[in-house]
N, C-alpha and C positions, 0 to 999 in steps of 0.2 A: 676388555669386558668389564662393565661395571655392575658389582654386586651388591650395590646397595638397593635399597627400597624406601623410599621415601616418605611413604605414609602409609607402610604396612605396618599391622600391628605389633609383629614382632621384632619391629625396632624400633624396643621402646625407648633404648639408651640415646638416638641417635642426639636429642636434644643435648644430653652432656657431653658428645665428643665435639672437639674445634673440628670446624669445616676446614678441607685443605689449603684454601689461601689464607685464612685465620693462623693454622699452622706455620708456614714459613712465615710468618712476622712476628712470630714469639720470638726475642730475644734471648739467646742460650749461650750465658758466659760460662765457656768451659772448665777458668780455675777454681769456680766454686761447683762444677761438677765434682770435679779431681780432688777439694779439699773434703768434699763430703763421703766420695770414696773412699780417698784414703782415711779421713775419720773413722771410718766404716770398718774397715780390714784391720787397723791401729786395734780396738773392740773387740773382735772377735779375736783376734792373733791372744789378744792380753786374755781374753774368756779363756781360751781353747789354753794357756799355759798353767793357768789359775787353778783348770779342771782335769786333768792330764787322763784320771779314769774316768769320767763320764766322759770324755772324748774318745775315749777305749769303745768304751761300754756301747756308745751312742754308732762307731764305724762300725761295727761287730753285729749289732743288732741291722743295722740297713744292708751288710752284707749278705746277712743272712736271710733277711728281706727281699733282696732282688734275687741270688740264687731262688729261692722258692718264687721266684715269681716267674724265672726263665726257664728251669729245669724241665725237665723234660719227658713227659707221662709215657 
C-alpha cells in the first residue's frame, strides 16, 4: 500500500526527502558511521564522568517524570 500523496498539500516536505531509488545510490561508508558514533559515546561517557550529580539529578528528575506520567489515577 502506498501512502504517499504526490501533490497533496500536505506533503509539503516531500520535495526534501530522496525518492527511493535516489536512496540506495547514496553511498554509506560504515567506518565513518562507527567513528562518528563512537566519537559520540567517547562525549557523553566523558560529560556524564565530568558531571556525576547533574547526571543524579537529571536520571531522578525523568524518573520521576515517567512515574507520573504512567501512574495510575
Amino acid at each position: 500500500m502506498n501512502y504517499q500523496l504526490p501533490n497533496s498539500p500536505l506533503n509539503r516536505l516531500q520535495s526534501h526527502w530522496p525518492r527511493s531509488e535516489d536512496a540506495e545510490s547514496l553511498p554509506v561508508d560504515t567506518r565513518v558511521v562507527v567513528a562518528k558514533a563512537d566519537a559520540w559515546r567517547r562525549r557523553i561517557e566523558q560529560f556524564l564522568g565530568d558531571h556525576p550529580q547533574a547526571t543524579v539529578v537529571v536520571a531522578a528528575a525523568v524518573g520521576v517524570a515517567l512515574g507520573w506520567l504512567v501512574k495510575r489515577k
